[in-house]
FIFISE-656367 format. One record per residue (C-alpha): residue in three letters; x, y, z. Coordinates in steps of 0.02 Angstrom, whole numbers. Layout:
# residues N
rolum rest = ALA&X = X&Y = Y&Z = Z
...
# end
This chain:
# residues 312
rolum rest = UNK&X = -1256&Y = -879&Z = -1711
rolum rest = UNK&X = -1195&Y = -938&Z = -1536
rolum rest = UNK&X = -1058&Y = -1041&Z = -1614
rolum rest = UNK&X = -870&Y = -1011&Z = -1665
rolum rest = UNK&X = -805&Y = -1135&Z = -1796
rolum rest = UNK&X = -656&Y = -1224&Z = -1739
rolum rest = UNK&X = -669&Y = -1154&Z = -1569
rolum rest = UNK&X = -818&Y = -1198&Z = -1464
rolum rest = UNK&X = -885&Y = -1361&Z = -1483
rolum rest = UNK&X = -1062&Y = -1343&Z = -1400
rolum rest = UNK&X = -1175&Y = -1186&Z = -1344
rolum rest = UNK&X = -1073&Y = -1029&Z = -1281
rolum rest = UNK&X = -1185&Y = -1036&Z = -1137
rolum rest = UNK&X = -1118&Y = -1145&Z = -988
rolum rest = UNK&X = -1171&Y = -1216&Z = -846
rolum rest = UNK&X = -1182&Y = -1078&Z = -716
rolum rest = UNK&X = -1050&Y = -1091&Z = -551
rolum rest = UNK&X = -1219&Y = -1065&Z = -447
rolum rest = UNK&X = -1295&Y = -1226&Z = -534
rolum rest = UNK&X = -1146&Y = -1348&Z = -520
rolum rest = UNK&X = -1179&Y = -1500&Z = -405
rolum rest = UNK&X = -1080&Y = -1649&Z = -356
rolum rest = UNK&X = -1112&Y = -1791&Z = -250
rolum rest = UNK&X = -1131&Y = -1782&Z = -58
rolum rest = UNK&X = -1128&Y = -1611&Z = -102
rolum rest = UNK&X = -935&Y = -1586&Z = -131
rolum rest = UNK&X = -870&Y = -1416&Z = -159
rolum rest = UNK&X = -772&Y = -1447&Z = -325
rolum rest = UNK&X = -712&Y = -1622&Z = -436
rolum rest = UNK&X = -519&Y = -1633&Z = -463
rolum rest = UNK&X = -478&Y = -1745&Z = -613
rolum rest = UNK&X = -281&Y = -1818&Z = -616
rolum rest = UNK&X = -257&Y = -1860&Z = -816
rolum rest = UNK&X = -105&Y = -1972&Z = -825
rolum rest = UNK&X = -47&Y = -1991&Z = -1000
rolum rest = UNK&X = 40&Y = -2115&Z = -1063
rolum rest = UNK&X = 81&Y = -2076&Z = -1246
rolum rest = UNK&X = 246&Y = -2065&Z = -1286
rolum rest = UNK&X = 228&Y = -2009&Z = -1462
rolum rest = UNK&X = 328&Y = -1858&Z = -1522
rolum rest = UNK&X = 249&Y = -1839&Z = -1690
rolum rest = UNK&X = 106&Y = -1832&Z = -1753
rolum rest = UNK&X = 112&Y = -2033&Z = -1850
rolum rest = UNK&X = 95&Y = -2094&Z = -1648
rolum rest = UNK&X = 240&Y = -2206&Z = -1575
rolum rest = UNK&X = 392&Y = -2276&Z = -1647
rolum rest = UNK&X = 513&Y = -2396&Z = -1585
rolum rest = UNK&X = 608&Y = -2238&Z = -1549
rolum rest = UNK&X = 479&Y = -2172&Z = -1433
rolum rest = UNK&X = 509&Y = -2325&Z = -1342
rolum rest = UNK&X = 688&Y = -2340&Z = -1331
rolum rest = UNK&X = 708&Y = -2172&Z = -1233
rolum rest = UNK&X = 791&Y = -2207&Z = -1055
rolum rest = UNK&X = 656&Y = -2074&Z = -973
rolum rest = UNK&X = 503&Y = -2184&Z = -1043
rolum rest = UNK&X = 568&Y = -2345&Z = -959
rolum rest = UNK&X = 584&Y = -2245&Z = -791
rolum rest = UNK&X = 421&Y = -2196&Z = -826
rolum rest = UNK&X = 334&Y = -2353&Z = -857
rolum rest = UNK&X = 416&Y = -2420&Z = -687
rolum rest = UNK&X = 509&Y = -2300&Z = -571
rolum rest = UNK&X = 413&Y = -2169&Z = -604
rolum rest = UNK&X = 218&Y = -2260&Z = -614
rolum rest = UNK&X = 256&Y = -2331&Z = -459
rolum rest = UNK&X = 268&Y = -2168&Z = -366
rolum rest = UNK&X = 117&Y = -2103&Z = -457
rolum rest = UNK&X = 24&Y = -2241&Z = -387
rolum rest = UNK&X = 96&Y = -2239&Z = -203
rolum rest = UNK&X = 55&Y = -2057&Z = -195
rolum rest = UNK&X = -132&Y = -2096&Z = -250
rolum rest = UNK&X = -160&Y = -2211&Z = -147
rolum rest = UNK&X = -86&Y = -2127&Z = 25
rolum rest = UNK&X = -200&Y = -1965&Z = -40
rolum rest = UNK&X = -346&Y = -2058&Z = -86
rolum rest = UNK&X = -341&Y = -1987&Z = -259
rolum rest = UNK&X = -429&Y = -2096&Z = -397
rolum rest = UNK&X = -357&Y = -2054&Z = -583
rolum rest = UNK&X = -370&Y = -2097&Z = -770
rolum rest = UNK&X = -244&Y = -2166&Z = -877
rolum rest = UNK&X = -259&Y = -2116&Z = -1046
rolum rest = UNK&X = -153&Y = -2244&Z = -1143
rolum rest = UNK&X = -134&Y = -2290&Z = -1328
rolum rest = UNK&X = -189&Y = -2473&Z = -1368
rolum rest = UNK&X = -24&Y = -2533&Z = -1432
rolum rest = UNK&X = 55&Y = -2471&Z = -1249
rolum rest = UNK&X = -75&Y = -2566&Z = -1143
rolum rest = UNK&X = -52&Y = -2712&Z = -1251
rolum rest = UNK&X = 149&Y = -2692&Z = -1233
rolum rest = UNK&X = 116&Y = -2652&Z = -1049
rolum rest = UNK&X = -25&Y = -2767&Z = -992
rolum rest = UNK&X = 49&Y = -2810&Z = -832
rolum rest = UNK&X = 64&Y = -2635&Z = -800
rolum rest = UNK&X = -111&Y = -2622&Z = -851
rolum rest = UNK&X = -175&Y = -2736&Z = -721
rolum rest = UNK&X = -66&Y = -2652&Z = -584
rolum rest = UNK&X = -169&Y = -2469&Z = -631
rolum rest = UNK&X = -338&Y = -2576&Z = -623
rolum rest = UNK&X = -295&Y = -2652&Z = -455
rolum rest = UNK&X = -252&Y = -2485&Z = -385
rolum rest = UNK&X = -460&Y = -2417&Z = -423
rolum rest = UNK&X = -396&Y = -2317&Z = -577
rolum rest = UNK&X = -459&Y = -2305&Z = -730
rolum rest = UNK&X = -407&Y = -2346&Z = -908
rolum rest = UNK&X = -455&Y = -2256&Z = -1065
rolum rest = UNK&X = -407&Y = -2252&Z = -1213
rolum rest = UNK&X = -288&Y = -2136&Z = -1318
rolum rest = UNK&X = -307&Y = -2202&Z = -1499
rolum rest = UNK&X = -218&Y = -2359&Z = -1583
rolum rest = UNK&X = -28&Y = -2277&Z = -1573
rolum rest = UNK&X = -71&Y = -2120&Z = -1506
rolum rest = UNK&X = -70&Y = -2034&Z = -1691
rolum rest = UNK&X = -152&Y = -1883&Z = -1737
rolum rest = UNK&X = -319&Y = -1948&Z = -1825
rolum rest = UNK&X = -277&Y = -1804&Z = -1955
rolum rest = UNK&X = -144&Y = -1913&Z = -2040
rolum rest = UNK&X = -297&Y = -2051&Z = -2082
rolum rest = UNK&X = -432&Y = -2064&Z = -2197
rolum rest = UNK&X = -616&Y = -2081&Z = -2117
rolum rest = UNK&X = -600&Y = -2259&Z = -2157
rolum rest = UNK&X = -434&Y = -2263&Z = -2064
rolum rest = UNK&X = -479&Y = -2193&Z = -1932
rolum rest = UNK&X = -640&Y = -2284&Z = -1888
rolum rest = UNK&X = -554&Y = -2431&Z = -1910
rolum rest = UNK&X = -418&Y = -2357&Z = -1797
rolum rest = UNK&X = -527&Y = -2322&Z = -1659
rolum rest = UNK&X = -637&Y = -2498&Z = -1658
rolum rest = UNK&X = -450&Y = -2574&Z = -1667
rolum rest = UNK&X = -388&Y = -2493&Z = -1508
rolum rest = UNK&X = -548&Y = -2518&Z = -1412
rolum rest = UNK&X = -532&Y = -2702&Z = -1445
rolum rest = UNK&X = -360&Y = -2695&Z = -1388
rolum rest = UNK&X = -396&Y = -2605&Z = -1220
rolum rest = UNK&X = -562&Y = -2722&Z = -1175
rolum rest = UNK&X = -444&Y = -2862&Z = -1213
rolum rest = UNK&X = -306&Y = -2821&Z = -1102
rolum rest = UNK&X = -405&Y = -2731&Z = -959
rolum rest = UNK&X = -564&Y = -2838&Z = -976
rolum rest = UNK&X = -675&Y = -2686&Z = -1004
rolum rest = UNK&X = -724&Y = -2578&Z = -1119
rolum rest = UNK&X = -663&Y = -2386&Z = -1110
rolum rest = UNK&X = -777&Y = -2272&Z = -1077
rolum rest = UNK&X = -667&Y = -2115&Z = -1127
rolum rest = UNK&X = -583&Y = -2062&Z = -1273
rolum rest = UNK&X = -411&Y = -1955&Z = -1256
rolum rest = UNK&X = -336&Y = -1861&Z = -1376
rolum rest = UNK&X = -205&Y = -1749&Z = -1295
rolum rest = UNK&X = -79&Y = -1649&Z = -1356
rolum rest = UNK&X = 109&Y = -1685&Z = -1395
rolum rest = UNK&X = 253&Y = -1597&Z = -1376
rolum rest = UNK&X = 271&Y = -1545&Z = -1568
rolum rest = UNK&X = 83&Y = -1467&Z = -1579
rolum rest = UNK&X = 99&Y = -1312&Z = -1590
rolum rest = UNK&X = -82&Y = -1252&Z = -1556
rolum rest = UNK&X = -87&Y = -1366&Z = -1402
rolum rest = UNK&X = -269&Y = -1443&Z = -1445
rolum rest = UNK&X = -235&Y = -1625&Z = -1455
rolum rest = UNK&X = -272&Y = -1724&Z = -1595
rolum rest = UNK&X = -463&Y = -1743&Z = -1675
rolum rest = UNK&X = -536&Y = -1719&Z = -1849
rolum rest = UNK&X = -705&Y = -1642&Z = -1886
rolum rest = UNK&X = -776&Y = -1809&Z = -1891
rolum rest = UNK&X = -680&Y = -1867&Z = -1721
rolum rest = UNK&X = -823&Y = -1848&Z = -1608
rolum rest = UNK&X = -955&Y = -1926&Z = -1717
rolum rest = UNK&X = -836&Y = -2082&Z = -1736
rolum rest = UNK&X = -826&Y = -2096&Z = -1564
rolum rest = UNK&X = -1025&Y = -2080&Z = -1529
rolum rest = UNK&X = -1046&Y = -2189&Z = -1634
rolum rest = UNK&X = -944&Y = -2338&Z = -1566
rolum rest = UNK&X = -1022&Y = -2305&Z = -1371
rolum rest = UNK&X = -912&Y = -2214&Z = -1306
rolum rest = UNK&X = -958&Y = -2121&Z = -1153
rolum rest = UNK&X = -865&Y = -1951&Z = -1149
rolum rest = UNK&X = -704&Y = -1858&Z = -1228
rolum rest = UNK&X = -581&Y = -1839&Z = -1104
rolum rest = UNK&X = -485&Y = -1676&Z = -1178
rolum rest = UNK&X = -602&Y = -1497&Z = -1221
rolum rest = UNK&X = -560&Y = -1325&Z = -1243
rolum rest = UNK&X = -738&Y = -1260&Z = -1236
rolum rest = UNK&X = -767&Y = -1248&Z = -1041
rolum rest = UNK&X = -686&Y = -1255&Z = -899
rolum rest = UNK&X = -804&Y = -1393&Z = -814
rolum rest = UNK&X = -898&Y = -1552&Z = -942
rolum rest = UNK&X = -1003&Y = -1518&Z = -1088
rolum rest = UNK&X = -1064&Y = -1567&Z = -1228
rolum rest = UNK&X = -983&Y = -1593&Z = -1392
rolum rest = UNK&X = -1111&Y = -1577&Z = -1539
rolum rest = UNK&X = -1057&Y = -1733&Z = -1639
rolum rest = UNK&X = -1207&Y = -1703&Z = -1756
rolum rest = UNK&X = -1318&Y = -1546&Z = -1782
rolum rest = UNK&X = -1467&Y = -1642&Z = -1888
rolum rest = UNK&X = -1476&Y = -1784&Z = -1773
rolum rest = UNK&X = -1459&Y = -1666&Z = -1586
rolum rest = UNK&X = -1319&Y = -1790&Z = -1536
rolum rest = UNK&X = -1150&Y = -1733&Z = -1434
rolum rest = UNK&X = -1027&Y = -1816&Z = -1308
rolum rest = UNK&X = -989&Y = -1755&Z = -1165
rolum rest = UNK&X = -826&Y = -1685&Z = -1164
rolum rest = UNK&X = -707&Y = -1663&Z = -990
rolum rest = UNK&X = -605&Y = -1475&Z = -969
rolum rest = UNK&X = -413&Y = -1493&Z = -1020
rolum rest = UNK&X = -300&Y = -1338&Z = -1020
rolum rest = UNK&X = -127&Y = -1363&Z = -1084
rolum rest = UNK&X = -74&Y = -1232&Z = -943
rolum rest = UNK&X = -98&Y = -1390&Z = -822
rolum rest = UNK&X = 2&Y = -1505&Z = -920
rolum rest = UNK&X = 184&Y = -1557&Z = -887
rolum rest = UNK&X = 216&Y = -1582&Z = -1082
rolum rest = UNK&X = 222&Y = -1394&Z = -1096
rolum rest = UNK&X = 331&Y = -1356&Z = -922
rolum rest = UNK&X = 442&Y = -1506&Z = -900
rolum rest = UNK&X = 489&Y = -1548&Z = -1105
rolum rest = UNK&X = 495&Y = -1392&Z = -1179
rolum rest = UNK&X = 554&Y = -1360&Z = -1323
rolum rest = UNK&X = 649&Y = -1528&Z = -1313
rolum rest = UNK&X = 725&Y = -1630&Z = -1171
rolum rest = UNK&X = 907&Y = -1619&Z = -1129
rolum rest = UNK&X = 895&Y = -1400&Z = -1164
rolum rest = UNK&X = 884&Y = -1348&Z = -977
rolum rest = UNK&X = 725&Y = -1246&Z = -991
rolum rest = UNK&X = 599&Y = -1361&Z = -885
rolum rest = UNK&X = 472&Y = -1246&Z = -787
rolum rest = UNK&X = 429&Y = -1342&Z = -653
rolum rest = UNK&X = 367&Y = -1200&Z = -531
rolum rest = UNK&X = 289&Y = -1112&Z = -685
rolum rest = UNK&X = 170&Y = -1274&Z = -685
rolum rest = UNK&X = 160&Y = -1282&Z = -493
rolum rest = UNK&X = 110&Y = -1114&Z = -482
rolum rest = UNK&X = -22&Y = -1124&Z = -621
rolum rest = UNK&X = -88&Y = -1280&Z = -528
rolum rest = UNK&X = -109&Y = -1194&Z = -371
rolum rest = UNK&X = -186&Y = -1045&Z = -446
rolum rest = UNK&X = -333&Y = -1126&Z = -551
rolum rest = UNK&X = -347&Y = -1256&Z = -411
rolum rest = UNK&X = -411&Y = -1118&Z = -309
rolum rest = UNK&X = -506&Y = -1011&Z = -425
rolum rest = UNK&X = -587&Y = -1180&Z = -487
rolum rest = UNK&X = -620&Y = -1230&Z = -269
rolum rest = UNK&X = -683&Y = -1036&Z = -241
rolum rest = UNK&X = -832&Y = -1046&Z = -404
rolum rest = UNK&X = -839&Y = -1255&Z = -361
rolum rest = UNK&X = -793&Y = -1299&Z = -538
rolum rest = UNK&X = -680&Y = -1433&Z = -598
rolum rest = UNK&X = -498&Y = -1427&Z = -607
rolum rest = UNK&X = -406&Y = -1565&Z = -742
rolum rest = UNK&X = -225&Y = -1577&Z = -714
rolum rest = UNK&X = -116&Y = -1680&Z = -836
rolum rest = UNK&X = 33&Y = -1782&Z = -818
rolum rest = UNK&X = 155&Y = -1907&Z = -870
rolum rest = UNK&X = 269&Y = -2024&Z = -760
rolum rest = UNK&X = 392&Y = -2004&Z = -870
rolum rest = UNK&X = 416&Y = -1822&Z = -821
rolum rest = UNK&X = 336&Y = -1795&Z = -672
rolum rest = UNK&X = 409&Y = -1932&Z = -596
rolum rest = UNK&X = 579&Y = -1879&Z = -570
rolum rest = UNK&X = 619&Y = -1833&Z = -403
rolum rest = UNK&X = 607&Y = -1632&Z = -399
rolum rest = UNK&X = 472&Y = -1617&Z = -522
rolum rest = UNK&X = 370&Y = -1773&Z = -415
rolum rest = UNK&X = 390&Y = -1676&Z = -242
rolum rest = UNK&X = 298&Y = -1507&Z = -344
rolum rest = UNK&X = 172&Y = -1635&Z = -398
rolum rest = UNK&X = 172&Y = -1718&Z = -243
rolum rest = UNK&X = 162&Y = -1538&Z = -137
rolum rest = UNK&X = 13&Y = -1481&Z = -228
rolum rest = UNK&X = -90&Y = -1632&Z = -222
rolum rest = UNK&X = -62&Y = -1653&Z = -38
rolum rest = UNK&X = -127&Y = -1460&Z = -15
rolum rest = UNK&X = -277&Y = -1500&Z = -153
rolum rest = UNK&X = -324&Y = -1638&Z = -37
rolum rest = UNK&X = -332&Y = -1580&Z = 117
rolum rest = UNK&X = -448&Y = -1444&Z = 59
rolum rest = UNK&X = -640&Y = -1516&Z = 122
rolum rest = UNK&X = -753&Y = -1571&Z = -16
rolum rest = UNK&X = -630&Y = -1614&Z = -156
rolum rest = UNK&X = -699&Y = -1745&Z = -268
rolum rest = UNK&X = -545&Y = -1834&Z = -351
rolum rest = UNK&X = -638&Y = -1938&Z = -446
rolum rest = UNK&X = -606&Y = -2021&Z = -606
rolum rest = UNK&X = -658&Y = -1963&Z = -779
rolum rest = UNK&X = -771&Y = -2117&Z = -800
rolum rest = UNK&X = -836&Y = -2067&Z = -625
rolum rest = UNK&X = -867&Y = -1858&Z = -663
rolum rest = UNK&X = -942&Y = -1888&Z = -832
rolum rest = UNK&X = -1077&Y = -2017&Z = -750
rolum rest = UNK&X = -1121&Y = -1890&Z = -636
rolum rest = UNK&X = -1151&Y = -1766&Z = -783
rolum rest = UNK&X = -1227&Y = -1850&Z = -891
rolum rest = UNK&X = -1352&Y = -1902&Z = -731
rolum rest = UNK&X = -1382&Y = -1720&Z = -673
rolum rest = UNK&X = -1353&Y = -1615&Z = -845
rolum rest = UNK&X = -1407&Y = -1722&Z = -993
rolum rest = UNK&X = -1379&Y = -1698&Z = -1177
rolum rest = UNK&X = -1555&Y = -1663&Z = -1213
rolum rest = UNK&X = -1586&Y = -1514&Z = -1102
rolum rest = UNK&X = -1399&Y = -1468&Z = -1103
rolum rest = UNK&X = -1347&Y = -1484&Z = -1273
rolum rest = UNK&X = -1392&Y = -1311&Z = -1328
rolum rest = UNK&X = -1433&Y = -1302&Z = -1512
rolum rest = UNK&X = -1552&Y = -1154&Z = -1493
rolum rest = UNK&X = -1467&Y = -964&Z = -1489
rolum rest = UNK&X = -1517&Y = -900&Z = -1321
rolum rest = UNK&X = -1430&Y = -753&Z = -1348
rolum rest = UNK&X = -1412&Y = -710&Z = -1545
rolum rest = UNK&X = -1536&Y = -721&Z = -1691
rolum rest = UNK&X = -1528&Y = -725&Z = -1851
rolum rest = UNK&X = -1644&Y = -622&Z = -1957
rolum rest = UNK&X = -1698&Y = -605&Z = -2125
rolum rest = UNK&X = -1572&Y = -462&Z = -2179
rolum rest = UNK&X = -1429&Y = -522&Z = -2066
rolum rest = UNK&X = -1261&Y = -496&Z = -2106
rolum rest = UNK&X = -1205&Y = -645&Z = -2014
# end
């Protein structure tokens, strides 16, 4: 069989570099994740998580920069945020909006859904997308689930029954997958031929693991570590005209050194012709147009089969 259990999440046969295509015929789509979750365990935020000094810098300080440095690079980005922050945060909220960004969603407290029941965490999920379409006067069309600093596997947070969940209540696309370094699709159910498209994430691209690691405070941030991996995949992923997903957080990145690496490499990323920094919202429209789930999806082997007196 073509698939790996806990691994790949849709047909080990990608899209091909050769077959890629994105508007106006750009060369490549750059996605900026910022996240916005300041949970450090796996029950999602605390009022501890929210007393930190570096999350207030964040939230101000530090999202103002973000957003200056957008805007002067013409750089559109999404802002995965937990419901209960956008709801403490709305004027921030409406700041992000009014800059062209875009806000999705990052579950109700940014919790791992593995610490709920399936009731729980449907309930969980229609609960924070009320929240968000409240505050931001839209509903998300993307679902985030990234990793914290205490996962150890660096996969984010989803259940088995995750991507079904979040099928089922419209969203559009998964903003965090392992599977494939440009979108696919993530087979929510087999029976049925449904998936959701699902947006690349590496944790090599994220500041959690370079800039808070193993905890704040111990003087082993790895800032040009992450600026170097940007750099590199930025140009591997230009060279086959891929997509390249970067992640960060204002309330690491934002501090002056570690903002003039971030602020260095986007300014190079840009000025390379045909970059496409488009939102997630934006790229995932754009799939879904030009490689739908039907054809995409992938349920048939194309390159294994089973057979009577198979050992698999």
């Amino acid at each position: 069989m073509p698939w790996k259990d806990n691994y790949t999440t849709s047909n080990e046969v990608a899209v091909s570099d050769y077959n890629v295509r994105w508007p106006g015929d750009r060369q490549m789509a750059m996605l900026v994740t910022v996240n916005l979750n300041p949970a450090a365990k796996p029950s999602g935020i605390t009022e501890k998580d929210l007393a930190y000094p570096t999350w207030h810098f964040g939230m101000n300080e530090g999202l103002d920069a973000f957003l200056d440095l957008f805007s002067d690079l013409g750089i559109k980005a999404t802002f995965a945020v937990p419901a209960v922050i956008a709801d403490s945060y709305a004027a921030r909220m409406e700041t992000i909006l009014d800059h062209g960004h875009e806000i999705a969603a990052q579950g109700l407290f940014g919790e791992d859904p593995a610490t709920l029941s399936p009731e729980q965490e449907a309930e969980h999920i229609q609960s924070a997308t009320d929240i968000i379409t409240r505050i931001t006067g839209r509903r998300p069309e993307g679902w985030y689930a990234l990793s914290r600093p205490d996962d150890l596997f660096a996969t984010g947070s989803v259940t088995d029954r995750t991507i079904g969940l979040l099928k089922a209540a419209g969203y559009r696309y998964f903003g965090n997958g392992l599977a494939d370094d440009a979108p696919y699709w993530w087979v929510s159910d087999f029976d049925k031929a449904e998936g959701l498209l699902t947006l690349p994430y590496y944790y090599h691209f994220d500041d959690t693991y370079f800039l808070m690691f193993p905890r704040e405070g111990t003087g082993l941030e790895r800032p040009e570590a992450l600026k170097r991996n940007w750099h590199a995949e930025f140009r591997a992923q230009y060279r086959r005209e891929r997509c390249f997903n970067m992640c960060v957080s204002p309330a690491l990145s934002g501090w002056s050194h570690r903002f003039e690496n971030m602020a260095e490499f986007l300014t190079d990323a840009m000025s390379h012709p045909g970059v496409w920094a488009a939102t997630g919202a934006e790229v995932a429209a754009h799939w879904r147009k030009h490689y739908p789930e039907g054809p995409e999806l992938g349920l048939e082997a194309p390159i294994w089969q089973d057979y009577a007196d198979s050992l698999s």
